[in-house]
PyMOL CGO cylinders between C-alpha atoms (Angstrom):
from pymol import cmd
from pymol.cgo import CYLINDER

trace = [
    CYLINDER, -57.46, 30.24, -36.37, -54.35, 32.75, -35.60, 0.3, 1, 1, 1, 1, 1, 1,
    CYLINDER, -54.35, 32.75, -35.60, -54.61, 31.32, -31.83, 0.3, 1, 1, 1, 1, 1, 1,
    CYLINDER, -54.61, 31.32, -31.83, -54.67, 27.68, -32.88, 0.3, 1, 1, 1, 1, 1, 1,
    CYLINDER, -54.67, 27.68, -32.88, -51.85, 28.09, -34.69, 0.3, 1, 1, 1, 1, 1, 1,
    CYLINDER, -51.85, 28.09, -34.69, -49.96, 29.77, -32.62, 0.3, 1, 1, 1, 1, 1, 1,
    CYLINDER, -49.96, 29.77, -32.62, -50.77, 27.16, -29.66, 0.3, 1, 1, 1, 1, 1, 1,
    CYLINDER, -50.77, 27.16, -29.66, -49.70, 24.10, -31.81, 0.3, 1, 1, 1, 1, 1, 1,
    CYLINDER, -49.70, 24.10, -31.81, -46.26, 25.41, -32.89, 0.3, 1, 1, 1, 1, 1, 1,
    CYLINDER, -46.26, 25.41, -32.89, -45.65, 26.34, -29.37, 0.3, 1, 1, 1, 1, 1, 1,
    CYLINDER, -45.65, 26.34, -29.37, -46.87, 22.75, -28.84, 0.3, 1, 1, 1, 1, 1, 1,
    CYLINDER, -46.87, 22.75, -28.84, -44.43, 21.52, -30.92, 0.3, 1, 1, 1, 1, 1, 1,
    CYLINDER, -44.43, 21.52, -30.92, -41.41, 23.77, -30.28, 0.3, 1, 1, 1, 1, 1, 1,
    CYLINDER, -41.41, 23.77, -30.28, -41.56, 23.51, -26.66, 0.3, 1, 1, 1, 1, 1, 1,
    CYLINDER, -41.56, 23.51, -26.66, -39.86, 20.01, -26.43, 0.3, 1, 1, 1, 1, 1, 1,
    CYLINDER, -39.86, 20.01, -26.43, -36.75, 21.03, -28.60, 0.3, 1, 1, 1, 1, 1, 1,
    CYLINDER, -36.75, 21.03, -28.60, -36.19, 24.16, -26.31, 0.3, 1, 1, 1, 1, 1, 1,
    CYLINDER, -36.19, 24.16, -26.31, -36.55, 22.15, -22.97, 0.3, 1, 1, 1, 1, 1, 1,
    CYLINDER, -36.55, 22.15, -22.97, -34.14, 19.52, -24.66, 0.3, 1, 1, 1, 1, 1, 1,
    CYLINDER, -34.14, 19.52, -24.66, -31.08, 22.16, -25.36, 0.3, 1, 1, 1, 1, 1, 1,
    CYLINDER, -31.08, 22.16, -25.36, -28.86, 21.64, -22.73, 0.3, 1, 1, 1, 1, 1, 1,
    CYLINDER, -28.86, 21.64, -22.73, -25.57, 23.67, -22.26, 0.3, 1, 1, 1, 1, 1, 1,
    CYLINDER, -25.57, 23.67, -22.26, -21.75, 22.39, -20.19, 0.3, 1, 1, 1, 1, 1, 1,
    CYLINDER, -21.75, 22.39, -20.19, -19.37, 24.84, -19.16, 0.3, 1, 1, 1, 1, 1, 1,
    CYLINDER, -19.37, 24.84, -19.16, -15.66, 23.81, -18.27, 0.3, 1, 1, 1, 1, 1, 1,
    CYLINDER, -15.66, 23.81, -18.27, -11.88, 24.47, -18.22, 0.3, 1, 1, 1, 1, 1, 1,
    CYLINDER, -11.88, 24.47, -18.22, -8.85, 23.20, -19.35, 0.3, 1, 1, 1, 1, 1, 1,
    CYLINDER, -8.85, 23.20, -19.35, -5.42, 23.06, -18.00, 0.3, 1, 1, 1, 1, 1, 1,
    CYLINDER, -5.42, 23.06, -18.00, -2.56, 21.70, -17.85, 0.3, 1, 1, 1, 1, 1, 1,
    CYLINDER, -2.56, 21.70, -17.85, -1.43, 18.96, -16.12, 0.3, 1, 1, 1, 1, 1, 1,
    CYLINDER, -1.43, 18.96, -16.12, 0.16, 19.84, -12.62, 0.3, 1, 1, 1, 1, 1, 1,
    CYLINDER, 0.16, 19.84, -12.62, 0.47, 23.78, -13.12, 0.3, 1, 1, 1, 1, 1, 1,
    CYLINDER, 0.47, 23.78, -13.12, -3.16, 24.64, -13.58, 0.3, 1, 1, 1, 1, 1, 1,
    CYLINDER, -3.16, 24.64, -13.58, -2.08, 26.74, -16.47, 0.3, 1, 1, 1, 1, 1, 1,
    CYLINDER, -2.08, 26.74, -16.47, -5.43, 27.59, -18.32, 0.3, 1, 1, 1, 1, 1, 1,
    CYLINDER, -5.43, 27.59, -18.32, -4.54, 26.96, -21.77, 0.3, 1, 1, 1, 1, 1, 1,
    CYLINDER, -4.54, 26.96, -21.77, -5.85, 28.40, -25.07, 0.3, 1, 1, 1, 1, 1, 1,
    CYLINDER, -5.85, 28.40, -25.07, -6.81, 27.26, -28.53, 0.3, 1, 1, 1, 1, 1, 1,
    CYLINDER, -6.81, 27.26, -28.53, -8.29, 23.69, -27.17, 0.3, 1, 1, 1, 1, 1, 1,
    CYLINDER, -8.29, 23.69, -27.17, -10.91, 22.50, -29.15, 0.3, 1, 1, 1, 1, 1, 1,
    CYLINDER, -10.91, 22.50, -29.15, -13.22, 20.34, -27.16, 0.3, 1, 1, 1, 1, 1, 1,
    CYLINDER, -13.22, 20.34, -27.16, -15.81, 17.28, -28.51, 0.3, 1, 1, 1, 1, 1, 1,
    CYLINDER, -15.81, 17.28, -28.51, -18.76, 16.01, -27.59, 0.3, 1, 1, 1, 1, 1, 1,
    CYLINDER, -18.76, 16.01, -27.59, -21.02, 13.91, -29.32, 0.3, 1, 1, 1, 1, 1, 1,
    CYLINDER, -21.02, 13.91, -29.32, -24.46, 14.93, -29.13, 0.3, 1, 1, 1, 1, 1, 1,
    CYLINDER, -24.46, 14.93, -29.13, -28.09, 13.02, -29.76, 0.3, 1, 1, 1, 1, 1, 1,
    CYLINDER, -28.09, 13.02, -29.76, -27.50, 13.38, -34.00, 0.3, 1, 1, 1, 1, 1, 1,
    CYLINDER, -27.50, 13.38, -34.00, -24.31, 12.38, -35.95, 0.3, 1, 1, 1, 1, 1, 1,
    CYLINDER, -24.31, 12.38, -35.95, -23.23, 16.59, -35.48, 0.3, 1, 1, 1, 1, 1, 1,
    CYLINDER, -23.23, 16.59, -35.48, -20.00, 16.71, -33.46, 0.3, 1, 1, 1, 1, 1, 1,
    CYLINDER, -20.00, 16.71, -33.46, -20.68, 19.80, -31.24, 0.3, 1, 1, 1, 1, 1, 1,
    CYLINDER, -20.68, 19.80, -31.24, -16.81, 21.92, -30.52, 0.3, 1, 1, 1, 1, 1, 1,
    CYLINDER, -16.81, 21.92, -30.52, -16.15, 24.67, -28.62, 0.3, 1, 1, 1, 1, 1, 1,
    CYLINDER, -16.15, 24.67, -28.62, -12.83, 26.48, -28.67, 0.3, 1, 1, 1, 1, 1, 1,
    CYLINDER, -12.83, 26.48, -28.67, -11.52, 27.64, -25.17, 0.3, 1, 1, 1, 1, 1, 1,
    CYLINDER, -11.52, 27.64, -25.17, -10.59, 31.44, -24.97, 0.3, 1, 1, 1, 1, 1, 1,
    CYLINDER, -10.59, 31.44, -24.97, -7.87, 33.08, -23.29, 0.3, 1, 1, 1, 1, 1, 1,
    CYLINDER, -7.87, 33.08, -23.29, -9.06, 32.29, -20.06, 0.3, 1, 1, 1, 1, 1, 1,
    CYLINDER, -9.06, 32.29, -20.06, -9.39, 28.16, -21.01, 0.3, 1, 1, 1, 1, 1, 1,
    CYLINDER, -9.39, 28.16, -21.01, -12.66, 28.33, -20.36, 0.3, 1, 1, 1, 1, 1, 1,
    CYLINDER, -12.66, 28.33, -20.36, -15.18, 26.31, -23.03, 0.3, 1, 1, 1, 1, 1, 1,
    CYLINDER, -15.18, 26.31, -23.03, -19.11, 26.09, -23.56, 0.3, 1, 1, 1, 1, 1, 1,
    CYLINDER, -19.11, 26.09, -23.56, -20.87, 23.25, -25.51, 0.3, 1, 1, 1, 1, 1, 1,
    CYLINDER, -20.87, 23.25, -25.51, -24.53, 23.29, -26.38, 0.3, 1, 1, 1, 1, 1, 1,
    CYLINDER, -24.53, 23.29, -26.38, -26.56, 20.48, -27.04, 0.3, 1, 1, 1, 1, 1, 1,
    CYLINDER, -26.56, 20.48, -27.04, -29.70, 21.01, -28.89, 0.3, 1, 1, 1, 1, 1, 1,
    CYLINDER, -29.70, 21.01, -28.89, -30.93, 17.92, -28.82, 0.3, 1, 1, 1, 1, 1, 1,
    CYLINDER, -30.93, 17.92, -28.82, -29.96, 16.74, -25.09, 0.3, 1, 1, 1, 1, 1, 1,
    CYLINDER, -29.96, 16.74, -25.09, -31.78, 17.50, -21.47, 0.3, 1, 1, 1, 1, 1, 1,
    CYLINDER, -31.78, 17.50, -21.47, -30.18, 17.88, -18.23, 0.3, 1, 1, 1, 1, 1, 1,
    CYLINDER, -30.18, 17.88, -18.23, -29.32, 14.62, -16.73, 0.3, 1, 1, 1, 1, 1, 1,
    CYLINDER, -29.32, 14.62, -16.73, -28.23, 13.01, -19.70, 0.3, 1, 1, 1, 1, 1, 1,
    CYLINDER, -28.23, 13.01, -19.70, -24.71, 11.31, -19.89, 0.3, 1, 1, 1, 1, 1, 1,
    CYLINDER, -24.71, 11.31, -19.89, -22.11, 12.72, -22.79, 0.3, 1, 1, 1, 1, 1, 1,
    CYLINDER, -22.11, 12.72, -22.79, -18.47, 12.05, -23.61, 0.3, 1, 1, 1, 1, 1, 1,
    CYLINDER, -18.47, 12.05, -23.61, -15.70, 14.90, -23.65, 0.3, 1, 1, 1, 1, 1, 1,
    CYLINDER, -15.70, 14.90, -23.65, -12.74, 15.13, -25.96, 0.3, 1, 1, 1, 1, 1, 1,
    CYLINDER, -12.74, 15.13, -25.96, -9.94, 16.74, -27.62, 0.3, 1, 1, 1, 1, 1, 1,
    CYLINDER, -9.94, 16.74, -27.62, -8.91, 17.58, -30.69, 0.3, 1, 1, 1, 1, 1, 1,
    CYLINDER, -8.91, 17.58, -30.69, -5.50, 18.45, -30.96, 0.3, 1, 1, 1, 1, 1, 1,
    CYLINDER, -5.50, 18.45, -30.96, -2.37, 17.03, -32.40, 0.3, 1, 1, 1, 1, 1, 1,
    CYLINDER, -2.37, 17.03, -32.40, -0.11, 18.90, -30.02, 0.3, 1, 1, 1, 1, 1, 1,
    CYLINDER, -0.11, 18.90, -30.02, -1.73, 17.28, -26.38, 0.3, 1, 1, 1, 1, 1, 1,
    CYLINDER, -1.73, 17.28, -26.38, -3.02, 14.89, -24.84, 0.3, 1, 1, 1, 1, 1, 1,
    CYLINDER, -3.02, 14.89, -24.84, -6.04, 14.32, -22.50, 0.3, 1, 1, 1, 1, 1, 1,
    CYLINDER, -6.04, 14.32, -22.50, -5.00, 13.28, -18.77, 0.3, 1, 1, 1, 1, 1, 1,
    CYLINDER, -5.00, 13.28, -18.77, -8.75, 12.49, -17.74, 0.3, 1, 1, 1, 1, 1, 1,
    CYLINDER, -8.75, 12.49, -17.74, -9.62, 8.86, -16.84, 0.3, 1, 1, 1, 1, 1, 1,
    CYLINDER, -9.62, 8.86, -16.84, -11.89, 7.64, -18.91, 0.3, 1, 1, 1, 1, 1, 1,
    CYLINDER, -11.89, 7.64, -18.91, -14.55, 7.82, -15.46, 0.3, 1, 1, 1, 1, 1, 1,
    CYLINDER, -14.55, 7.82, -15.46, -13.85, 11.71, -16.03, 0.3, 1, 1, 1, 1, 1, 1,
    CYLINDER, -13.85, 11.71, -16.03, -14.50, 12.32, -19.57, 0.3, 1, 1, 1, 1, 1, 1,
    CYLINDER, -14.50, 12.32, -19.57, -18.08, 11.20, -18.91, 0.3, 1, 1, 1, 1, 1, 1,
    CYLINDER, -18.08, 11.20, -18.91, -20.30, 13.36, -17.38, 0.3, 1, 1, 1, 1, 1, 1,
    CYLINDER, -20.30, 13.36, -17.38, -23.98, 14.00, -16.62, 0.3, 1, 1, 1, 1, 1, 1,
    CYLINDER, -23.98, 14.00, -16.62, -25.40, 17.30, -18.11, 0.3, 1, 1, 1, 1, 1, 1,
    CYLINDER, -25.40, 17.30, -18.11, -26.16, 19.76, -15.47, 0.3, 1, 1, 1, 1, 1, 1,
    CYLINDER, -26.16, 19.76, -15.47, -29.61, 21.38, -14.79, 0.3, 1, 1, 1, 1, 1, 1,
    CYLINDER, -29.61, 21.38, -14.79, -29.92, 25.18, -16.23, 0.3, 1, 1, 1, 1, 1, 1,
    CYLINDER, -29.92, 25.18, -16.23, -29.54, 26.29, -12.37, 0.3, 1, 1, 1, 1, 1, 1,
    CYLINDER, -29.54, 26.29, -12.37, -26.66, 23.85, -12.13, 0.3, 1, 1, 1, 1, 1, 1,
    CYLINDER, -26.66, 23.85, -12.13, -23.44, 25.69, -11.03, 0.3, 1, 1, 1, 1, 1, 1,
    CYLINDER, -23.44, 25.69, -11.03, -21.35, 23.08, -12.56, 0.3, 1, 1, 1, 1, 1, 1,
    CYLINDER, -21.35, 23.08, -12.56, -18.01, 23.22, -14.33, 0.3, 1, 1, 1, 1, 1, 1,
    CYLINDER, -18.01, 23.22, -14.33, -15.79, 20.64, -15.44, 0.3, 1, 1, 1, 1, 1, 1,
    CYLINDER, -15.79, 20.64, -15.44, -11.86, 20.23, -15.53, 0.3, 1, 1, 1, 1, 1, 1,
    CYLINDER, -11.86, 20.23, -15.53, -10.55, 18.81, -18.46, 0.3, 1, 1, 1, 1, 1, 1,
    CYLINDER, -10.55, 18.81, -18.46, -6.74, 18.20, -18.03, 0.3, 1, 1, 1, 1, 1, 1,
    CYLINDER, -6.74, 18.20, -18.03, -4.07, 18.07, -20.84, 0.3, 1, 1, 1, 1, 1, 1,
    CYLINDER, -4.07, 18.07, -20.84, -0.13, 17.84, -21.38, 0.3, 1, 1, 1, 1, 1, 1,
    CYLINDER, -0.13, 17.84, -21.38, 2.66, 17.57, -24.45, 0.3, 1, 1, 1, 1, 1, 1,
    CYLINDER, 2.66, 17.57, -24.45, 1.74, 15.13, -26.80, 0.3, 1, 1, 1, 1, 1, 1,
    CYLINDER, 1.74, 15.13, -26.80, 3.83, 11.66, -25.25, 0.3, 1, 1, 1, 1, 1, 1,
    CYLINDER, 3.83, 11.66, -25.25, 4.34, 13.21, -21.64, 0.3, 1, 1, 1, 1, 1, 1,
    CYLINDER, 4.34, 13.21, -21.64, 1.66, 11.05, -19.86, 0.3, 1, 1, 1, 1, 1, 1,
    CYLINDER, 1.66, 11.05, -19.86, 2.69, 7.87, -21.28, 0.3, 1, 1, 1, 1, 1, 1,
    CYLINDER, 2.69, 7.87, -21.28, 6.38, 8.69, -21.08, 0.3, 1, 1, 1, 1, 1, 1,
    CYLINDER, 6.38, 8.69, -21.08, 5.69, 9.47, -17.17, 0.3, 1, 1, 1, 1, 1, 1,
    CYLINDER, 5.69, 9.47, -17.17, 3.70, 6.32, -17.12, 0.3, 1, 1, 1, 1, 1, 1,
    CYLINDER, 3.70, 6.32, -17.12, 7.26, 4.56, -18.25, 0.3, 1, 1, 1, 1, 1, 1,
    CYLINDER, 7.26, 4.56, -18.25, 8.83, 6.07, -15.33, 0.3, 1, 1, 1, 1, 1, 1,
    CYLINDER, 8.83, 6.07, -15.33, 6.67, 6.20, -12.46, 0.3, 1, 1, 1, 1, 1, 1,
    CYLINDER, 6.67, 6.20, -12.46, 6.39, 1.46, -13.50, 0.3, 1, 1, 1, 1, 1, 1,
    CYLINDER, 6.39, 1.46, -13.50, 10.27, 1.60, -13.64, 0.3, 1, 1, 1, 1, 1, 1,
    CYLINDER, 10.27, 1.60, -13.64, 10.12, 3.14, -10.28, 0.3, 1, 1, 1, 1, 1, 1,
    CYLINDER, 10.12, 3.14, -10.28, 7.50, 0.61, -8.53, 0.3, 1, 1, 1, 1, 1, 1,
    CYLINDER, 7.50, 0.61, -8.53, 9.23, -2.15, -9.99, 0.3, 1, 1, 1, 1, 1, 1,
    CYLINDER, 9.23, -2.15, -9.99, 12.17, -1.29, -8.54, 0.3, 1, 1, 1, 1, 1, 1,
    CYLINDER, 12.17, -1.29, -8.54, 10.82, -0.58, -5.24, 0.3, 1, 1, 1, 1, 1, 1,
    CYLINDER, 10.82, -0.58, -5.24, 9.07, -4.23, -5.47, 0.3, 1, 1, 1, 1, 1, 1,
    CYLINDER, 9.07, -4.23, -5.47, 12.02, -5.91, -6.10, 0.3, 1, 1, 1, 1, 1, 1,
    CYLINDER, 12.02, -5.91, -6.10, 14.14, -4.20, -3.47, 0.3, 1, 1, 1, 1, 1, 1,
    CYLINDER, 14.14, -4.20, -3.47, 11.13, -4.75, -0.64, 0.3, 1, 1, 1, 1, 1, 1,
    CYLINDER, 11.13, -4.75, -0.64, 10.78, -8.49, -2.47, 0.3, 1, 1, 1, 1, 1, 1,
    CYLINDER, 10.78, -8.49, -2.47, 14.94, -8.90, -2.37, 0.3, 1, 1, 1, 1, 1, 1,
    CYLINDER, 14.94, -8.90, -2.37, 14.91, -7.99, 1.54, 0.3, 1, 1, 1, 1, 1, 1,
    CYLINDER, 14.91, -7.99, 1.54, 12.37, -10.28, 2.20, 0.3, 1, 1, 1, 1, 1, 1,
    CYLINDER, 12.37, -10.28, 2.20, 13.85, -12.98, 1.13, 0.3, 1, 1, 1, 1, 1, 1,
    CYLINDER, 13.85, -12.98, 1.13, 17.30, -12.06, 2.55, 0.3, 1, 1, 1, 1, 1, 1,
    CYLINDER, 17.30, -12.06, 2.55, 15.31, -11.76, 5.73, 0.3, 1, 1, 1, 1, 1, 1,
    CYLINDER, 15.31, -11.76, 5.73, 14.06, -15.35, 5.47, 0.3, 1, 1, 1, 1, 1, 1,
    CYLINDER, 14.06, -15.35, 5.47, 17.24, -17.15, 4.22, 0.3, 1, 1, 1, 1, 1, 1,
    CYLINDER, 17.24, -17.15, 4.22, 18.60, -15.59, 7.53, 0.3, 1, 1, 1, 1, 1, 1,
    CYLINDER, 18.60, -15.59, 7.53, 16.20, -17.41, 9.76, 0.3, 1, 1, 1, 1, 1, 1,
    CYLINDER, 16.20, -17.41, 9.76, 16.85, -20.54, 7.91, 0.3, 1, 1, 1, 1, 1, 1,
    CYLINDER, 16.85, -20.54, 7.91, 20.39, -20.49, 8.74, 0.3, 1, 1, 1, 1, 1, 1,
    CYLINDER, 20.39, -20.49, 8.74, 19.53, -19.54, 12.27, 0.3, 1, 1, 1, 1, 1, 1,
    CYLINDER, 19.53, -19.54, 12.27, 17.78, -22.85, 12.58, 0.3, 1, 1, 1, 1, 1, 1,
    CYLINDER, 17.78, -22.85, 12.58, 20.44, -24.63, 10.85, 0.3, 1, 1, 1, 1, 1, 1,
    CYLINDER, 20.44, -24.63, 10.85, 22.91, -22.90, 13.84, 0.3, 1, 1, 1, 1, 1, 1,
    CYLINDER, 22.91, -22.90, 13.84, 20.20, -24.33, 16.60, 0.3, 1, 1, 1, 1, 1, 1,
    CYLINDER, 20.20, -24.33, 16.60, 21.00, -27.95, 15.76, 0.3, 1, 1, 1, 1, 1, 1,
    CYLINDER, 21.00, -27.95, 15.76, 24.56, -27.62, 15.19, 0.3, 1, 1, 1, 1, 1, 1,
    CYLINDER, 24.56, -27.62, 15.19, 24.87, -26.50, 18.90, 0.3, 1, 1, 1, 1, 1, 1,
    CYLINDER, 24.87, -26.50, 18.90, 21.80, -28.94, 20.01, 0.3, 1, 1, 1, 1, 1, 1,
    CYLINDER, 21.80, -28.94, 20.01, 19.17, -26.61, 21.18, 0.3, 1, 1, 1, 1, 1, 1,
    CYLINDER, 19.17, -26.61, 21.18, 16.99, -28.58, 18.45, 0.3, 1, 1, 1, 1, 1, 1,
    CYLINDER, 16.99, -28.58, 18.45, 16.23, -31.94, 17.15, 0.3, 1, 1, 1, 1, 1, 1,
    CYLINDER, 16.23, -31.94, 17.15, 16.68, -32.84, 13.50, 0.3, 1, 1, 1, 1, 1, 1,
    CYLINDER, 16.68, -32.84, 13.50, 12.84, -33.06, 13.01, 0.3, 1, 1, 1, 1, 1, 1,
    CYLINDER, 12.84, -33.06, 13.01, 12.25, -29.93, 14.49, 0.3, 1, 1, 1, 1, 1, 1,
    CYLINDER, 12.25, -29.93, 14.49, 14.84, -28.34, 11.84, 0.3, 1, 1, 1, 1, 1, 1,
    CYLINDER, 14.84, -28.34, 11.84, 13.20, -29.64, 8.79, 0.3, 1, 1, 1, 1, 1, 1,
    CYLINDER, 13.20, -29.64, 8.79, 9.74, -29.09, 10.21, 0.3, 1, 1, 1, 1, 1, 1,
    CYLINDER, 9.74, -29.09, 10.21, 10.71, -25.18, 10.67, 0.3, 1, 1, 1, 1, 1, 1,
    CYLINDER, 10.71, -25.18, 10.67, 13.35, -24.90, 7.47, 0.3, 1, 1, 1, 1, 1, 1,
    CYLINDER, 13.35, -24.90, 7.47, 9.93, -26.02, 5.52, 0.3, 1, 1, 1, 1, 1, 1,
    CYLINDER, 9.93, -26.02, 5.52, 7.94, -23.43, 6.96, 0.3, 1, 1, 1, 1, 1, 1,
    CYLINDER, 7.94, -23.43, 6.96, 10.62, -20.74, 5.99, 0.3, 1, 1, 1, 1, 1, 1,
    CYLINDER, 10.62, -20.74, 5.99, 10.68, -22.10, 2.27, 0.3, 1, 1, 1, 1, 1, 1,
    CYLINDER, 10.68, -22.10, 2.27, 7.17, -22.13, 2.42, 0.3, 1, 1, 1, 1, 1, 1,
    CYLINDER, 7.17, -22.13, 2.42, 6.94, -18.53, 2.91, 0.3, 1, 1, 1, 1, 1, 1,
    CYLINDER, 6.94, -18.53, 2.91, 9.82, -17.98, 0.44, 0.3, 1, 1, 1, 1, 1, 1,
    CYLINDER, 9.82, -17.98, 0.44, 7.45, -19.53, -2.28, 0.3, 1, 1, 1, 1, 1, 1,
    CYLINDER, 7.45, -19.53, -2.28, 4.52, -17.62, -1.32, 0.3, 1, 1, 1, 1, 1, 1,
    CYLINDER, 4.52, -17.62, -1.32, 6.83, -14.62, -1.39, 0.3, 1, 1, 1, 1, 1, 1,
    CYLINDER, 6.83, -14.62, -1.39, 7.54, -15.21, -5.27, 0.3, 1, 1, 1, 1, 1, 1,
    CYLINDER, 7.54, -15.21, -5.27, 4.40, -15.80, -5.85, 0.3, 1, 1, 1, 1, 1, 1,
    CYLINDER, 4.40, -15.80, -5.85, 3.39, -12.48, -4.69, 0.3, 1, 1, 1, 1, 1, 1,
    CYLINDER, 3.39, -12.48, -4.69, 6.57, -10.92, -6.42, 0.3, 1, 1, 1, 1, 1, 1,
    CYLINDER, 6.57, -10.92, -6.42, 5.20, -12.60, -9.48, 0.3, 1, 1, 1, 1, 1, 1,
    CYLINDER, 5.20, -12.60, -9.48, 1.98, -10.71, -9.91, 0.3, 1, 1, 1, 1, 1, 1,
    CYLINDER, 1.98, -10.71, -9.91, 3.35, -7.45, -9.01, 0.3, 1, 1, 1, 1, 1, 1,
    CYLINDER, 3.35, -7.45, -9.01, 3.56, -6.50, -12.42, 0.3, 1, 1, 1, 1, 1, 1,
    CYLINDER, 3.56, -6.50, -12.42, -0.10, -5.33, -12.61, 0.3, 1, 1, 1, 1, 1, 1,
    CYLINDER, -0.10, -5.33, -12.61, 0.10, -3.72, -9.62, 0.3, 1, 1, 1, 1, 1, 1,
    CYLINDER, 0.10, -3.72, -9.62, 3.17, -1.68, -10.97, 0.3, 1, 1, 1, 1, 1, 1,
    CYLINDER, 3.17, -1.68, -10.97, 1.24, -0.70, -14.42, 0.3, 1, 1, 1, 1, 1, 1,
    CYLINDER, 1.24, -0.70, -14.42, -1.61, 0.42, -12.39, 0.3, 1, 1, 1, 1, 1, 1,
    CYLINDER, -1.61, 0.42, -12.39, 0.24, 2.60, -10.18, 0.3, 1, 1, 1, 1, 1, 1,
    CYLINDER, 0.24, 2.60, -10.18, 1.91, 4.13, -12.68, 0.3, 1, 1, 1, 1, 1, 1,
    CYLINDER, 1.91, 4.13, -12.68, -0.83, 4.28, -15.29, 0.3, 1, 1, 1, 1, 1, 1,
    CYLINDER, -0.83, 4.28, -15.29, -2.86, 6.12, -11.98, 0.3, 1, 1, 1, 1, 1, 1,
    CYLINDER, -2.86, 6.12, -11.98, -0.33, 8.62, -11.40, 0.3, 1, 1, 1, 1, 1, 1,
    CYLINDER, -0.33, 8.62, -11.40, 0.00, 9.52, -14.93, 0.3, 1, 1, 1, 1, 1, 1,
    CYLINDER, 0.00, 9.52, -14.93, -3.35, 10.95, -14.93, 0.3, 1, 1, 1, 1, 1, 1,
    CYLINDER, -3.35, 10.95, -14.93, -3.16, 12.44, -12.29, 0.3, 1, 1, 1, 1, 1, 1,
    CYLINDER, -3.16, 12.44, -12.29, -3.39, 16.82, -11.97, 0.3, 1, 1, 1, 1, 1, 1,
    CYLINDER, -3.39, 16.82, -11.97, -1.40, 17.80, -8.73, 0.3, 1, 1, 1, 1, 1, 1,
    CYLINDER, -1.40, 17.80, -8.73, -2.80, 21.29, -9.35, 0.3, 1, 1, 1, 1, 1, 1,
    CYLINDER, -2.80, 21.29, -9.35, -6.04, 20.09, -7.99, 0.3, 1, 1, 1, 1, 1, 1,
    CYLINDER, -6.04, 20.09, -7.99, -4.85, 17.34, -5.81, 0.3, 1, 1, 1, 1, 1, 1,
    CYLINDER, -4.85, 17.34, -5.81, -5.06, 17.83, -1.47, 0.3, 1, 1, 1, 1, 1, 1,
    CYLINDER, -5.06, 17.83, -1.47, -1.84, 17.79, 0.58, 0.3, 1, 1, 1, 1, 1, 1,
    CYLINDER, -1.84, 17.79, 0.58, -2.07, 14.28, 1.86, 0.3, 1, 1, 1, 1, 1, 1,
    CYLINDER, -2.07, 14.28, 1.86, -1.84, 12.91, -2.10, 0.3, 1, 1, 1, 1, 1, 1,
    CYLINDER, -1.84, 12.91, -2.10, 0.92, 15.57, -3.17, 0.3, 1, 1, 1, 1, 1, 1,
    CYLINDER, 0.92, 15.57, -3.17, 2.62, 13.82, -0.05, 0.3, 1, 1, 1, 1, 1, 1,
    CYLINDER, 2.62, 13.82, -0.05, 2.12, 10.35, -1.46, 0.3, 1, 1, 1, 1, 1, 1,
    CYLINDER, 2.12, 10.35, -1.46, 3.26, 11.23, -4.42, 0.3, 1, 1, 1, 1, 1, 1,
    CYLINDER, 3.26, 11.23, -4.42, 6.77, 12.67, -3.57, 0.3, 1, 1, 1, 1, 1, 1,
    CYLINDER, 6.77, 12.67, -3.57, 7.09, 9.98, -1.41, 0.3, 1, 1, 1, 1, 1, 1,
    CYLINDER, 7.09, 9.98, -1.41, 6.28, 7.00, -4.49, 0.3, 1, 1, 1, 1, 1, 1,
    CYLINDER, 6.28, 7.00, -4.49, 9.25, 9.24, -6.42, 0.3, 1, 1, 1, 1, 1, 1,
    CYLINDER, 9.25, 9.24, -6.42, 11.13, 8.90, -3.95, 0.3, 1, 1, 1, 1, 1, 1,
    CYLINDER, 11.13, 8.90, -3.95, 11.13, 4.87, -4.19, 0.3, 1, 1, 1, 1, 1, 1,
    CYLINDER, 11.13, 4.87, -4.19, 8.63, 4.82, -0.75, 0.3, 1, 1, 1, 1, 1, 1,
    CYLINDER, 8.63, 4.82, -0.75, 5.67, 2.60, -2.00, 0.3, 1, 1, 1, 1, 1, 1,
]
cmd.load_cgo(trace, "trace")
């Protein structure tokens, strides 16, 4: 009786222990890799329970999820009044790692209203560069028009010819505003991409990229 007991609570324990399923991580901060302490991290598990874990000196954090098995997708967070998370969204989700599973992820934080104040900056810098590249452009093409304009005045062209050729010119002039036009997406998404991004754990190549779109050369 003892033994069939025992057999059916190990029956029915065994799926909650192969269901608890741990995540270990750091946090830092944004381009200095600075570990930083006293970060509460989220996670919201199977049940209504918010599982935290509080980072120690080192940032490193652990979350356990009792009610989760390896493979399963979960959502990271802060809580903290004094930072903000850097992480795209594409980041903050991850799949829980196998028990064997040598995985760690990087959470990445700075002062409260830095990454949207940097956001601010890095748009006012790619909408400058746009309109600069855009105003050169069309400095470029108002040139050629008056070089055709010169080629019938001294007869190397016929007056059909001009028109044919000055309408090609304003042509691309149009499709040059156009273009000019929706750069304003393309300016928020650069600078809503650079924003979040951690240099600390960035290669070469995109540190290069980087001081090169601060420098005004998109």
């Amino acid at each position: 009786m003892k033994n069939l007991l025992f057999l059916l609570l190990f029956v029915l324990c065994t799926p909650a222990l192969l269901a608890q399923s741990e995540l270990h991580g750091l946090v830092t901060y944004q381009n200095t890799g600075k570990r930083m302490d006293a970060i509460q991290v989220t996670a919201r598990g199977a049940s209504p329970t918010i599982t935290k874990a509080t980072t120690n000196g080192e940032g490193a954090f652990k979350l356990v999820f009792p009610n989760k098995q390896s493979g399963e997708s979960v959502v990271l967070n802060i809580e903290n009044r004094r930072y903000d998370l850097v992480n795209h969204a594409r980041e903050l989700e991850v799949l829980l790692p196998a028990p064997d599973e040598n995985k760690q992820v990087r959470l990445v934080v700075c002062n409260k209203g830095e990454r949207d104040a940097n956001a601010a900056k890095y748009y006012d810098i790619a909408v400058e560069t746009f309109t600069k590249s855009y105003k050169r452009k069309i400095a470029e093409q108002d040139q050629k028009i008056s070089a055709v304009e010169q080629q019938l005045v001294e007869g190397n062209i016929t007056q059909a010819e001009q028109a044919q050729q000055i309408a090609a010119l304003n042509a691309e002039k149009a499709e040059l505003y156009e273009k000019f036009k929706n750069l304003d997406e393309t300016a928020w998404k650069l600078a809503e991409d650079f924003s979040k991004v951690d240099l600390a754990q960035a290669d070469e190549t995109y540190k290069k990229a980087f001081g090169l779109f601060q420098e005004g050369k998109i």
